[in-house]
C-alpha positions as a printed Julia matrix, in Angstrom:
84×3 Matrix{Float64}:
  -98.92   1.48  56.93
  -96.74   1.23  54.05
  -98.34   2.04  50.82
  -95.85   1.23  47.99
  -97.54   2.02  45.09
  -98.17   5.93  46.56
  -94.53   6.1   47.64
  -93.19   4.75  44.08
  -95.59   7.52  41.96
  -94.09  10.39  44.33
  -90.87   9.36  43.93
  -91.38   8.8   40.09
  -93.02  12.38  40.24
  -90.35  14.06  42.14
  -87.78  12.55  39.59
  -89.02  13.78  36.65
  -89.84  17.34  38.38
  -86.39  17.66  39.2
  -85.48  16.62  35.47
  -87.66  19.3   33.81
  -86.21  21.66  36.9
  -82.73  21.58  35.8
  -83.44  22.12  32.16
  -85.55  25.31  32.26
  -87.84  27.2   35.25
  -90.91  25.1   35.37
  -94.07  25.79  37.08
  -96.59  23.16  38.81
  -99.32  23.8   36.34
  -97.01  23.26  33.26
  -95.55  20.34  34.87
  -98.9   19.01  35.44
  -99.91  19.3   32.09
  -97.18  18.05  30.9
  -97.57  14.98  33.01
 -101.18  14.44  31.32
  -99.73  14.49  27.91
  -97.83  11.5   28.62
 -100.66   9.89  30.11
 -100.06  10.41  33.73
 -103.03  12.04  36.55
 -101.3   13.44  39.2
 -103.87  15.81  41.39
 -102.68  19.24  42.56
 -103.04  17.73  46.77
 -100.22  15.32  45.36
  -98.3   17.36  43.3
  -97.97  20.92  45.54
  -97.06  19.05  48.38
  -94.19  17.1   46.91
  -93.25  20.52  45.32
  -93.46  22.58  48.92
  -91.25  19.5   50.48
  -88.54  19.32  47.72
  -88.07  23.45  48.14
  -88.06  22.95  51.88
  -85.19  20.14  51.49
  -83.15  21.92  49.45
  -83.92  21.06  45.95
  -85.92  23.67  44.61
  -85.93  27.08  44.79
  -89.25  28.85  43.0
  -89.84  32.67  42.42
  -93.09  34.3   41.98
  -94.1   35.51  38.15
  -97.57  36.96  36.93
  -98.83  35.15  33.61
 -102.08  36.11  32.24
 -102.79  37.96  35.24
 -102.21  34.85  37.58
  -99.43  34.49  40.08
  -97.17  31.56  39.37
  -94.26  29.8   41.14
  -91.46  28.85  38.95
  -89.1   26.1   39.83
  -85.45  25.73  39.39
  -83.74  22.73  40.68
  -80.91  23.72  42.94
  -77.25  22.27  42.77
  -78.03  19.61  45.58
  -81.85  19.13  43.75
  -79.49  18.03  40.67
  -77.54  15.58  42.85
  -80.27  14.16  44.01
């Protein structure tokens, strides 16, 4: 079944990811925060998912960093990521 409300936040989510991906290296838990400043909960079984699928199609590519002792995929959004 069609659930059109779902498929409109992922797609709103996976627009603005790959916004904030072409501008600078972004990582899911910076994105997610920012996405609670503007008023928006998006869980991390939403949000990693949609990340894993957008570097699987292409549109993405992430590297591993250590911050504050944690290990942290960054995102960059890829030439077709920015056609998209």
């Amino acid at each position: 079944m069609v659930n059109l409300r779902r498929d409109m936040i992922q797609g709103l989510v996976r627009v603005r990811f790959l916004h904030a991906a072409a501008l600078r290296p972004v990582s899911g838990v910076e994105f997610s925060q920012e996405l609670a400043t503007a008023g928006h909960q998006v869980s991390p079984g939403t949000l990693y998912p949609l990340l894993h699928a957008m570097e699987k199609a292409g549109w993405v590519k992430s590297t591993g960093r250590m911050v504050k002792g944690k290990r942290r995929r960054y995102y960059r959004a890829t030439k077709k990521g920015r056609n998209q």
